[in-house]
SERO-4910 file (N, C-alpha, C, O; in steps of 0.05 Angstrom, whole numbers):
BEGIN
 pado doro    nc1    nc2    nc3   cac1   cac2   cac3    cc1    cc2    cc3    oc1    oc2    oc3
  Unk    A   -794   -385   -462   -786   -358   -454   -785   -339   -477   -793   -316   -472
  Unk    A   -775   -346   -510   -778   -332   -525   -795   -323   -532   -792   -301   -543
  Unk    A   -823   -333   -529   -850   -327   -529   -855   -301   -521   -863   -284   -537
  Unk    A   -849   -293   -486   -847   -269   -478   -838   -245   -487   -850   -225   -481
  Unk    A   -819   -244   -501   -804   -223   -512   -811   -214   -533   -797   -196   -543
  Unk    A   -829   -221   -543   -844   -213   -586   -861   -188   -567   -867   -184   -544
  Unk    A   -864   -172   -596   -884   -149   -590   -910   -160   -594   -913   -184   -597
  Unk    A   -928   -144   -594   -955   -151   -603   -964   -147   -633   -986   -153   -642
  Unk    A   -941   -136   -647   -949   -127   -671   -931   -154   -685   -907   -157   -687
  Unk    A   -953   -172   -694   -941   -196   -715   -923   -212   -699   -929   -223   -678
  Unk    A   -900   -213   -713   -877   -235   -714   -848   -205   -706   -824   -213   -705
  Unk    A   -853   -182   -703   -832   -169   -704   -823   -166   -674   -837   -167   -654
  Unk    A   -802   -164   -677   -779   -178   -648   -777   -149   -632   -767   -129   -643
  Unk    A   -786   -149   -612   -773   -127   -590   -750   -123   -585   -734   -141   -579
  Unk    A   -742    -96   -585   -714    -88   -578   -703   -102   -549   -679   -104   -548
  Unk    A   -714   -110   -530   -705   -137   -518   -700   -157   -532   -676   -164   -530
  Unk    A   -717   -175   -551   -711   -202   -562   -682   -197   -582   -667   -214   -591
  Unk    A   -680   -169   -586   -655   -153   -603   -638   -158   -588   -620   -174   -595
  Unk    A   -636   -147   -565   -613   -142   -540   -600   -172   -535   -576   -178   -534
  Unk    A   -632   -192   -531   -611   -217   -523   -604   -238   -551   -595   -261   -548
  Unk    A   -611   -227   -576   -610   -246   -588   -560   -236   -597   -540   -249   -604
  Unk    A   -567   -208   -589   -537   -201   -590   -521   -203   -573   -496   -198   -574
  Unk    A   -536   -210   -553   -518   -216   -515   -510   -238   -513   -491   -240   -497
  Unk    A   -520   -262   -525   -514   -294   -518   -494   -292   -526   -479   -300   -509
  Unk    A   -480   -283   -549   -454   -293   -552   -437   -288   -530   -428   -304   -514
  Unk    A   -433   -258   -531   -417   -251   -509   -420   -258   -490   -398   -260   -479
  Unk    A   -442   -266   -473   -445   -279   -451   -434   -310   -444   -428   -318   -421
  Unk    A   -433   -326   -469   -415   -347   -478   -394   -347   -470   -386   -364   -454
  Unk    A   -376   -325   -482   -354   -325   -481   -338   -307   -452   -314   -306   -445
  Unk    A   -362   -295   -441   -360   -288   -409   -354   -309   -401   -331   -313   -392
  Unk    A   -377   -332   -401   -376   -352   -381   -350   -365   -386   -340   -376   -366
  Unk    A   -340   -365   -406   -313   -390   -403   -292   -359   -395   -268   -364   -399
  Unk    A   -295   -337   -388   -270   -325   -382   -276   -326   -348   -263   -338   -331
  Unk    A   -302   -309   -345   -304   -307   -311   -336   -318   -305   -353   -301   -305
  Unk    A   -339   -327   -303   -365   -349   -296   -382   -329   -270   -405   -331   -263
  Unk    A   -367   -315   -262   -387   -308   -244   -399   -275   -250   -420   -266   -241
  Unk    A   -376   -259   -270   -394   -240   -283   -412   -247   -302   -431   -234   -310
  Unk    A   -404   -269   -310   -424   -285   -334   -454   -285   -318   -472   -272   -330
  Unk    A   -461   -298   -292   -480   -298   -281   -487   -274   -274   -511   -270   -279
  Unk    A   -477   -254   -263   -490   -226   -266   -496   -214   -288   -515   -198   -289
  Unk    A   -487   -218   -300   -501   -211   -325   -527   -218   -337   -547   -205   -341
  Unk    A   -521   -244   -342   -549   -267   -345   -572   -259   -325   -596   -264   -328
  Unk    A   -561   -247   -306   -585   -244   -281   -593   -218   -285   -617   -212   -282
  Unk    A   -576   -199   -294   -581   -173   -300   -606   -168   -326   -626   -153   -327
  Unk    A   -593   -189   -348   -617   -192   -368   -647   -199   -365   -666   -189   -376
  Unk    A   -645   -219   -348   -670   -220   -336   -688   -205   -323   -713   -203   -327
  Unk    A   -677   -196   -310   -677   -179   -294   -702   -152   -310   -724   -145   -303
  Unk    A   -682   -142   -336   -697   -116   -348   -715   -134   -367   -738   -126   -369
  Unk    A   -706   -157   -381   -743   -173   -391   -762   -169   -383   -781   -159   -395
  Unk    A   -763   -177   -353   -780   -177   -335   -795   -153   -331   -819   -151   -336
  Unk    A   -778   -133   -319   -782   -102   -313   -801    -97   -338   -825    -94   -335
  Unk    A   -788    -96   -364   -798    -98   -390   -826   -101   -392   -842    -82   -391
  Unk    A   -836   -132   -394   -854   -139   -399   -880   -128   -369   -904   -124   -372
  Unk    A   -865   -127   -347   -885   -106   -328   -898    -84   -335   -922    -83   -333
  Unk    A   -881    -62   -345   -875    -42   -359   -904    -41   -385   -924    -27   -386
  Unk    A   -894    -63   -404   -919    -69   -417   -938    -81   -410   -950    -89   -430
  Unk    A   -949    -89   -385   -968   -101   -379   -981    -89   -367  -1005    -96   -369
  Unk    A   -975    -64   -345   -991    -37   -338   -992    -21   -361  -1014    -11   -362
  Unk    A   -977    -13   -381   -978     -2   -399  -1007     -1   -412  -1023     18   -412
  Unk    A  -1007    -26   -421  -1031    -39   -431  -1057    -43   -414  -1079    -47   -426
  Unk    A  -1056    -41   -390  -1073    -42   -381  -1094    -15   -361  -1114    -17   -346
  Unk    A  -1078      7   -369  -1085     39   -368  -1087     45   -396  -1101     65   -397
  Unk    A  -1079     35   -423  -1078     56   -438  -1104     60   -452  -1112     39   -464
  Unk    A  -1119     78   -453  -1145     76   -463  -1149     64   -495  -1133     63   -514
  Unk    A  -1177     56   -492  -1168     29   -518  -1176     50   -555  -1171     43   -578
  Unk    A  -1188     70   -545  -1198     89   -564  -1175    103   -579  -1177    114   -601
  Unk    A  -1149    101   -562  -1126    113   -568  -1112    105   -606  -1107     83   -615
  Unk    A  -1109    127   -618  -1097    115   -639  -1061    103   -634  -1042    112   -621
  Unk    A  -1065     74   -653  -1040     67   -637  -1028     58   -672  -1045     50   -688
  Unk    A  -1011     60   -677   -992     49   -700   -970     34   -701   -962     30   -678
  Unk    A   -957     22   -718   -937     -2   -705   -917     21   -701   -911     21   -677
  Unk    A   -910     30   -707   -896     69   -703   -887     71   -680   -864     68   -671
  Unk    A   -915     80   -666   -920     87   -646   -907     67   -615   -894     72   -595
  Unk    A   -922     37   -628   -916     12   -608   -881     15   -613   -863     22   -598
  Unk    A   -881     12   -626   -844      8   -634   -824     22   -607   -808     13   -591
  Unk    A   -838     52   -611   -830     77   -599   -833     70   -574   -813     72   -559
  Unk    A   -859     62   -562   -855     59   -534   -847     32   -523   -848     25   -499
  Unk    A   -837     18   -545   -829     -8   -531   -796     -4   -522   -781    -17   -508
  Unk    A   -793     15   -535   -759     29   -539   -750     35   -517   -730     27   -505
  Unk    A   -772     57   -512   -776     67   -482   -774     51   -464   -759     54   -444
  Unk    A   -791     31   -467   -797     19   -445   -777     -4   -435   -778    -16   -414
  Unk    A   -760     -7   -456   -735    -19   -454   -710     -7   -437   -698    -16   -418
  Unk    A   -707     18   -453   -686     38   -434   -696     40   -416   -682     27   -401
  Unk    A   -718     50   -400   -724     43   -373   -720     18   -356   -717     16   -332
  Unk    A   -721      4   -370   -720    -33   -359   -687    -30   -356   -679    -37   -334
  Unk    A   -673    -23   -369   -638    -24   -379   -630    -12   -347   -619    -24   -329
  Unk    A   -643     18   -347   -636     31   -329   -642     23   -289   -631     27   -267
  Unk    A   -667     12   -298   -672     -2   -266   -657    -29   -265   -652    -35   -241
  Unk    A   -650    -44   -280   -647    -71   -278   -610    -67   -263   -595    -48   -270
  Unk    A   -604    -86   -243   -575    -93   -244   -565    -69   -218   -541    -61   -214
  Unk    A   -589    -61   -203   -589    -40   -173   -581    -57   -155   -587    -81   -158
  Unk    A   -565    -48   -129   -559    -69   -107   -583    -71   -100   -602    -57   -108
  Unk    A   -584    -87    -86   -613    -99    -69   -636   -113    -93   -658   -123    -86
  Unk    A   -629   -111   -118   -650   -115   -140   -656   -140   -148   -643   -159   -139
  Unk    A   -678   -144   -169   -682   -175   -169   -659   -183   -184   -652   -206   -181
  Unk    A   -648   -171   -195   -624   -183   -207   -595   -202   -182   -580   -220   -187
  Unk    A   -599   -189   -159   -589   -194   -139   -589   -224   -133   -572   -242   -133
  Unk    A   -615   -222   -126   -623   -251   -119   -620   -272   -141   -613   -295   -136
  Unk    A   -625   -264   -163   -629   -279   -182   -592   -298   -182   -583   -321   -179
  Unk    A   -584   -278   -184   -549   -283   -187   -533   -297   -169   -513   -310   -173
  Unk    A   -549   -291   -139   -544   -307   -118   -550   -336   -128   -533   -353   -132
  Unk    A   -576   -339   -131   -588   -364   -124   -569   -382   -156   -559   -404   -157
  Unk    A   -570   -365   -173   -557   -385   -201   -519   -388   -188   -507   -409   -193
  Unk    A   -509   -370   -175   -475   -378   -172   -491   -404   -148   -489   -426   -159
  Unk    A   -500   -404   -131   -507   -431   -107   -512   -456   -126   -502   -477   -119
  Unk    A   -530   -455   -153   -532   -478   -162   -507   -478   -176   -497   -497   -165
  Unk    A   -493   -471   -188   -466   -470   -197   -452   -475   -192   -439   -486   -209
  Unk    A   -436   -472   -160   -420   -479   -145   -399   -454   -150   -376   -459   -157
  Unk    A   -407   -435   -147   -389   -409   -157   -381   -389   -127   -391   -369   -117
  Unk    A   -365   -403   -123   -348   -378   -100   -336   -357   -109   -324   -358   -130
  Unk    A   -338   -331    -93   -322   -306    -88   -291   -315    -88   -283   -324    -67
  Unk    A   -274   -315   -107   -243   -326   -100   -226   -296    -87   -226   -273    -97
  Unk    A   -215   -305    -63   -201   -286    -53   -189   -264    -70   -191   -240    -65
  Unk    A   -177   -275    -89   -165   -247    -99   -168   -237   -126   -152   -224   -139
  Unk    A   -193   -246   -133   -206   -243   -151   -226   -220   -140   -243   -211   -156
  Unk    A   -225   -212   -119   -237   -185   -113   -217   -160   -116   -193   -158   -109
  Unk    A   -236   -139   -127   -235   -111   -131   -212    -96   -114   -225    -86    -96
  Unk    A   -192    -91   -112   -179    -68    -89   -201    -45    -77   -199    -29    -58
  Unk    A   -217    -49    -90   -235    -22    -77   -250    -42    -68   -273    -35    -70
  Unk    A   -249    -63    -60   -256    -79    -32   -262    -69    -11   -284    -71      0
  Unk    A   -235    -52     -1   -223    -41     23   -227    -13     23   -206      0     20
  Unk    A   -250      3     24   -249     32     24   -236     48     44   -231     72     41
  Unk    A   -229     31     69   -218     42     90   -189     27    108   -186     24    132
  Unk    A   -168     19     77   -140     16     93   -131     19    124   -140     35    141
  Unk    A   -112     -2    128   -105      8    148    -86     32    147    -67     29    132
  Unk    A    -86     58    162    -63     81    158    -44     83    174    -51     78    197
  Unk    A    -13     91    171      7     93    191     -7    120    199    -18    119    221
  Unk    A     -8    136    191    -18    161    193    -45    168    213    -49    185    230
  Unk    A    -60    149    205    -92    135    225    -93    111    236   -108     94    227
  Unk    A    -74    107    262    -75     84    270   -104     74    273   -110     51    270
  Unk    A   -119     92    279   -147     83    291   -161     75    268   -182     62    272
  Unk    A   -157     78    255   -175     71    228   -174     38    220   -154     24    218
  Unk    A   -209     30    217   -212      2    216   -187    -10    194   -174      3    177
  Unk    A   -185    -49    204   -164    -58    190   -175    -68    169   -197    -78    171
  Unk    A   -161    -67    143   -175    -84    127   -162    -96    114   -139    -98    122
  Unk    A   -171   -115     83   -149   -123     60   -159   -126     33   -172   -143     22
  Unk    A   -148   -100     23   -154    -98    -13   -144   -130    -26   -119   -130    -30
  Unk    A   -154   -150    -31   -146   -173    -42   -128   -168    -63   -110   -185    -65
  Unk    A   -129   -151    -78   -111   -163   -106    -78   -139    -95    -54   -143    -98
  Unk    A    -96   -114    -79    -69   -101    -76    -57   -118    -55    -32   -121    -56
  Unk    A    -74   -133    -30    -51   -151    -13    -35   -168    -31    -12   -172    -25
  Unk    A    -46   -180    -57    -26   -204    -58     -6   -189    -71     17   -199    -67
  Unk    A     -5   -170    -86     18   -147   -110     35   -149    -79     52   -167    -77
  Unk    A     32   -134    -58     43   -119    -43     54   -147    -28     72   -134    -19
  Unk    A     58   -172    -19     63   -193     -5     88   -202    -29    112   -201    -25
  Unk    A     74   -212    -53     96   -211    -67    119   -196    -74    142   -205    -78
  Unk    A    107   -163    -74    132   -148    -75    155   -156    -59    179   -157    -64
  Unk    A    143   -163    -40    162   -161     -5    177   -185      0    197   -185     15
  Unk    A    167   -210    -14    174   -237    -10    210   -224     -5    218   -214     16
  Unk    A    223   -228    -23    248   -228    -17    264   -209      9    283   -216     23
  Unk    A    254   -194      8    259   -176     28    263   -185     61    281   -182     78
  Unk    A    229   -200     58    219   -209     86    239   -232     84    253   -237    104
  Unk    A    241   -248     63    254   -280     66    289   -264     83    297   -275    103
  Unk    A    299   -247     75    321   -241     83    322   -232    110    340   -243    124
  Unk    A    308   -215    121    301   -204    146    300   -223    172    311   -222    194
  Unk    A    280   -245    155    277   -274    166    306   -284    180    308   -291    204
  Unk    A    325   -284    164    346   -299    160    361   -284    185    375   -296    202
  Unk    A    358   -258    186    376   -247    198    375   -239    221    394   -229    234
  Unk    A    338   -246    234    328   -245    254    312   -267    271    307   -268    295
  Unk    A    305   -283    249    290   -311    262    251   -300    257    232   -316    252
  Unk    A    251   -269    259    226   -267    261    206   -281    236    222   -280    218
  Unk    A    187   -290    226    177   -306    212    175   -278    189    171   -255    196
  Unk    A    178   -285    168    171   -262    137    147   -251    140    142   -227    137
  Unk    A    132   -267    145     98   -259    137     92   -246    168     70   -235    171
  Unk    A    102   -246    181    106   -227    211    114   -204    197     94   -191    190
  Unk    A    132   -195    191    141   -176    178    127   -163    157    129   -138    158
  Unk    A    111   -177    135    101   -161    117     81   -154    129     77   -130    127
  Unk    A     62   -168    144     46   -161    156     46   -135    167     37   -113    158
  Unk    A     57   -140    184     63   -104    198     70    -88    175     54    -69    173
  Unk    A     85    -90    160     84    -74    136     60    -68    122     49    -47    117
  Unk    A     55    -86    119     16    -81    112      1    -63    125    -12    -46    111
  Unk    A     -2    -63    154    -10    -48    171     -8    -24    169    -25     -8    162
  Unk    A     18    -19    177     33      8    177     27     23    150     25     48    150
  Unk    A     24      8    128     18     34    110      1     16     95     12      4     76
  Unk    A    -27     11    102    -47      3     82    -44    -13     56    -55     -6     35
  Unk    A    -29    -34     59    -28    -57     37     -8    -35     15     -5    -44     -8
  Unk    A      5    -10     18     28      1      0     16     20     -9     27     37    -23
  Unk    A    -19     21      1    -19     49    -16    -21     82     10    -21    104     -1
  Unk    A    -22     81     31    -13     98     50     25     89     54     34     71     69
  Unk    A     34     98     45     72    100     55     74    125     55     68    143     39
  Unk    A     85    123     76    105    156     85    118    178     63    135    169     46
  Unk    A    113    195     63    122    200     36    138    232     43    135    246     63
  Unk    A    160    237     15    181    254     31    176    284     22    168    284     -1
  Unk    A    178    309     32    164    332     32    157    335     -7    138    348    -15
  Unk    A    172    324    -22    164    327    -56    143    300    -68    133    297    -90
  Unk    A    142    288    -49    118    271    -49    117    241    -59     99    226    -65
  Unk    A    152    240    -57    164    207    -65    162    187    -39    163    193    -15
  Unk    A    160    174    -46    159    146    -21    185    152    -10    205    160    -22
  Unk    A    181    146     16    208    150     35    219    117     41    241    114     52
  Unk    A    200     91     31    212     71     28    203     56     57    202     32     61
  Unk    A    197     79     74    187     61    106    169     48    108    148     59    113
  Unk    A    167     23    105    150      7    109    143      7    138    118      6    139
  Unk    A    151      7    158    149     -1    185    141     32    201    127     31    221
  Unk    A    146     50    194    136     72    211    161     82    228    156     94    249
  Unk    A    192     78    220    201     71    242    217    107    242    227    118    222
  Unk    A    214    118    266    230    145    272    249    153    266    263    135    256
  Unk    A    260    171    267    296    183    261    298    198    292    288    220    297
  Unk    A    310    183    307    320    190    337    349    195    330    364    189    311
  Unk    A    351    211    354    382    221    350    401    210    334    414    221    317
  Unk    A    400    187    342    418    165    332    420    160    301    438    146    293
  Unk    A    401    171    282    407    161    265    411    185    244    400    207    244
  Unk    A    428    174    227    450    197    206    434    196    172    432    212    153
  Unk    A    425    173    177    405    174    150    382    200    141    377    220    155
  Unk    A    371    194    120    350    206    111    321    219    126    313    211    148
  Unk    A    311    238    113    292    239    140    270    253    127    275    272    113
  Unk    A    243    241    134    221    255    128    198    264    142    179    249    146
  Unk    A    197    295    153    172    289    173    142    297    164    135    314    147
  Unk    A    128    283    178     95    279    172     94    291    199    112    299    214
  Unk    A     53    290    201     33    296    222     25    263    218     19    251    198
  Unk    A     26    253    246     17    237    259      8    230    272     19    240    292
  Unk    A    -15    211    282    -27    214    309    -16    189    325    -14    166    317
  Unk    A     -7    201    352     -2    191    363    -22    192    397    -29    215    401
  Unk    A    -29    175    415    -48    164    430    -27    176    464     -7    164    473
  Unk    A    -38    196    472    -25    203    498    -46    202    516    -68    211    510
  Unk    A    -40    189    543    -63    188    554    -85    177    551   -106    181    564
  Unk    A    -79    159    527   -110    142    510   -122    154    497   -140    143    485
  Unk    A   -116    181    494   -127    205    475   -112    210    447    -88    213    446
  Unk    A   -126    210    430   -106    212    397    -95    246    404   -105    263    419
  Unk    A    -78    247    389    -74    277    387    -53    281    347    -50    260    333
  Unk    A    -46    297    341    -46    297    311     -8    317    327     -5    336    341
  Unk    A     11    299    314     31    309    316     57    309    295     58    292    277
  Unk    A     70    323    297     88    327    269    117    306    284    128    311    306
  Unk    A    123    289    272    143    265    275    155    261    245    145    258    223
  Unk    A    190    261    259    205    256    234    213    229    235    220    216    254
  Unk    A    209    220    207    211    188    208    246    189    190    262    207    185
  Unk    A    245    155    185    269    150    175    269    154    141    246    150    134
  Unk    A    280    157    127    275    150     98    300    140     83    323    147     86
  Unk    A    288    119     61    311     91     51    313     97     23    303    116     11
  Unk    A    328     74     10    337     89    -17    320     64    -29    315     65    -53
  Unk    A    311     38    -10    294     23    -24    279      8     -1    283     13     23
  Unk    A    265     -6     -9    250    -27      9    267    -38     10    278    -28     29
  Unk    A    281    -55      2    293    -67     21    316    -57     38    332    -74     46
  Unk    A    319    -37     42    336    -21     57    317    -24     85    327    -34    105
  Unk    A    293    -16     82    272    -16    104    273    -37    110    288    -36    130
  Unk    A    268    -62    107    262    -79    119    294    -88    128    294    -94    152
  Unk    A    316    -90    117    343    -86    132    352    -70    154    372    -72    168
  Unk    A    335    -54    155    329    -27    180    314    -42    201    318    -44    225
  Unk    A    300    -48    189    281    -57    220    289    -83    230    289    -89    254
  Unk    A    301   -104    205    313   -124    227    341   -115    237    350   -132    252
  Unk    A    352   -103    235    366    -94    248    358    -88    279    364   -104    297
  Unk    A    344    -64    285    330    -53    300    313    -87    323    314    -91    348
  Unk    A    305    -97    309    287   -125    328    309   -132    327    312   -133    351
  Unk    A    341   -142    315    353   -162    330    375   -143    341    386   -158    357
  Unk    A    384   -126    342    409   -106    367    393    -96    388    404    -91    410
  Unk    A    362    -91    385    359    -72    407    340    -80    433    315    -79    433
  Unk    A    357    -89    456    345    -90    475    314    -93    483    300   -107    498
  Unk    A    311    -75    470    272    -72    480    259    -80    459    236    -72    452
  Unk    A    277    -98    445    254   -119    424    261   -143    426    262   -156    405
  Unk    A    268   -157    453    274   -176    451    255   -207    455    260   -229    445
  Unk    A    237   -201    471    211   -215    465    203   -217    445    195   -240    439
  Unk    A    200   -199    429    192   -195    395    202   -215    379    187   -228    364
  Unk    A    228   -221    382    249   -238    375    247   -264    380    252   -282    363
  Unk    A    239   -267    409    241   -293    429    210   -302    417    210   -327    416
  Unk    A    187   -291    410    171   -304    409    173   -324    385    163   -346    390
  Unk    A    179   -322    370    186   -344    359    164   -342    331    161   -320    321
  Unk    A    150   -363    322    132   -365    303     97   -354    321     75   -355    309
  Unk    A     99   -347    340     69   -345    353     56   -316    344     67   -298    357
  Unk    A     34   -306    325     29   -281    313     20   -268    339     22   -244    342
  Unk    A     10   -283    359     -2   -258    376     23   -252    402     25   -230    412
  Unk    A     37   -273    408     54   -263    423     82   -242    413     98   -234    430
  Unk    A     85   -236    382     95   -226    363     82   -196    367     94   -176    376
  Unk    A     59   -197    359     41   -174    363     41   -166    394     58   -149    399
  Unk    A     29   -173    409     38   -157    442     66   -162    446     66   -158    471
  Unk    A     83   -165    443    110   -155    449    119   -134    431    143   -136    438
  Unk    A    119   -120    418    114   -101    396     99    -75    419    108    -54    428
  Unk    A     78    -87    422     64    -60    435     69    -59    461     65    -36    471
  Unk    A     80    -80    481     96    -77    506    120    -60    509    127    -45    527
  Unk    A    136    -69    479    156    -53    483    161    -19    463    179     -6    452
  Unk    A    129    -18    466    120      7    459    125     19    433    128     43    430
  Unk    A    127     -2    410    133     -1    380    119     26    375    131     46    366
  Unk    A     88     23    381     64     39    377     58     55    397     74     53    416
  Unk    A     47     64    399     20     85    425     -4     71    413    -19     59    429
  Unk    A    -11     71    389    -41     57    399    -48     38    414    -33     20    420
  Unk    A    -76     40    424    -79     14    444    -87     -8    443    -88    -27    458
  Unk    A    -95     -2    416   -100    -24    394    -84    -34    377    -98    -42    358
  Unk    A    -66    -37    374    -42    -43    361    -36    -70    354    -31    -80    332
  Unk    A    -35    -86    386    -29   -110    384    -54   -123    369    -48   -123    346
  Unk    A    -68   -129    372   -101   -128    365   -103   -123    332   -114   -142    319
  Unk    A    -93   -101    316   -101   -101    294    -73   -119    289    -77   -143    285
  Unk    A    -54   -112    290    -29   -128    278    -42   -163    278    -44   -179    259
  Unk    A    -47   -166    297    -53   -200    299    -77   -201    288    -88   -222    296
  Unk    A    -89   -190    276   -115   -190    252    -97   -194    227    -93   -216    218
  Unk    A    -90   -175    219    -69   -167    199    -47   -194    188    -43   -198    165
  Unk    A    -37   -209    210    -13   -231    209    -34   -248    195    -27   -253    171
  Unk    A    -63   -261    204    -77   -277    199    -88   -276    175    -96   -297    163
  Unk    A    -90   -246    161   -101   -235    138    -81   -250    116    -90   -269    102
  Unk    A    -56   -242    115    -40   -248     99    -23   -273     95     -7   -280     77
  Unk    A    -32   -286    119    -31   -319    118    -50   -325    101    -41   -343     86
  Unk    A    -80   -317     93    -97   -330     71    -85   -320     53    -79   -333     33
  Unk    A    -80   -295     57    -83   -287     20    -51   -303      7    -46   -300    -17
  Unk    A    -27   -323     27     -2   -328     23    -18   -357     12    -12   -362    -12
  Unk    A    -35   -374     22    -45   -384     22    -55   -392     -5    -53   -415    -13
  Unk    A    -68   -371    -20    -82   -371    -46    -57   -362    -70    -59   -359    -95
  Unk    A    -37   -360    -57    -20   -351    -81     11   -374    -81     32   -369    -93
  Unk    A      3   -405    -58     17   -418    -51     17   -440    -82     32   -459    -84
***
């Protein structure tokens, strides 16, 4: 392979055979940190060699032969013809793609759950947009599960409902922590759950525009919610709320089951969406893996 990479002028090394003779190291020391940018990389290199030596091989084979040429000159457009190789190499859909694929398969190199990107998830789930697809930023689900552990473990205690039932819907309701309700100066109001300020309650209060589903139709409405002095205030709020109040008592009774958890929730009209039960019991299942990978 080293063969490929020399110029035509002598024994003097192309600014590729330059590039990788200064890349191996680091690529070394990629591989023992993350093995699988290590192989994108490696595949990326290839990748513009290749491009490279194409590059010079039409090059050479249009350039008229009468042309005065100097090692100058070659130098200059091998330079070129490098930064062009730099610049195409490492495109989605590119040979570098494949290349990287096929080397993590002989490798045995999996995608690890939460070793992906938060910008995973370009489209959270929103309290604000119930309708909006469900998803899960991996590294912000596991920050945001952990945050909650204690919270939910207590809630647990005080209601029977399972924790990870709980964060879940918290997840939901405001997009793995980064959609939460927030109070007219633009601080977190602490609501994890979405939950209202009805007559009844003397606490804090913050109101948003929300959409809420009348008639099966969204419509965009201004609703004052509750606001806490912490998370765990919220989640002490809401088990409260599932174990005193009447019309959550299925919620309660279901016991460890995520989907009969989830439609009793939207029976007893937690939500207006009509999708509700449906994304929540996506959502319960979500954060069972990612509880899973951090067990």
């Amino acid at each position: 392979m080293a063969s490929g990479i020399t110029s035509s002028a002598g024994n003097t090394p192309s600014p590729a055979s330059l590039n990788l003779a200064g890349g191996l190291e680091n690529l070394r020391v990629k591989a023992q940190q993350d093995p699988k940018a290590a192989v994108r990389e490696a595949a990326k290199q290839f990748e513009t060699m290749f491009t490279q030596q194409l590059l010079k091989q039409m090059r050479d084979s249009t350039m008229n032969a009468d042309m005065m040429d100097n090692e100058g000159t070659k130098m200059g457009t091998e330079m070129l013809d490098s930064q062009w190789a730099s610049k195409i190499a490492g495109q989605p859909g590119g040979l570098s793609d494949v290349i990287a694929k096929q080397l993590e398969r002989q490798m045995g190199i999996t995608q690890s759950l939460i070793a992906k990107p938060a910008t995973a998830n370009p489209a959270p789930a929103d309290p604000l947009h119930p309708d909006a697809p469900v998803g899960m930023p991996q590294k912000a689900a596991a920050s945001f599960i952990q945050a909650h552990t204690d919270a939910a473990a207590a809630a647990e205690k005080a209601t029977g409902i399972p924790a990870k039932f709980m964060i879940a819907q918290a997840a939901h309701e405001t997009g793995w922590g980064r959609k939460e309700i927030k109070n007219a100066d633009g601080t977190t109001s602490f609501n994890l759950f979405g939950i209202k300020a009805g007559p009844s309650w003397k606490g804090a209060t913050t109101d948003i525009t929300t959409t809420e589903y009348i008639g099966g139709k969204a419509h965009k409405v201004t609703q004052t919610f509750r606001a806490y002095a912490s998370y765990a205030e919220s989640f002490a709020d809401y088990a409260n709320t599932m174990k005193n109040s009447p019309r959550y008592a299925s919620v309660v009774a279901a016991g460890s089951d995520a989907n009969g958890f989830a439609r009793g929730l939207q029976k007893a009209g937690y939500a207006t969406d009509p999708s509700y039960a449906t994304k929540l019991a996506k959502m319960i299942h979500m954060t069972e893996r990612v509880q899973q990978t951090l067990a």
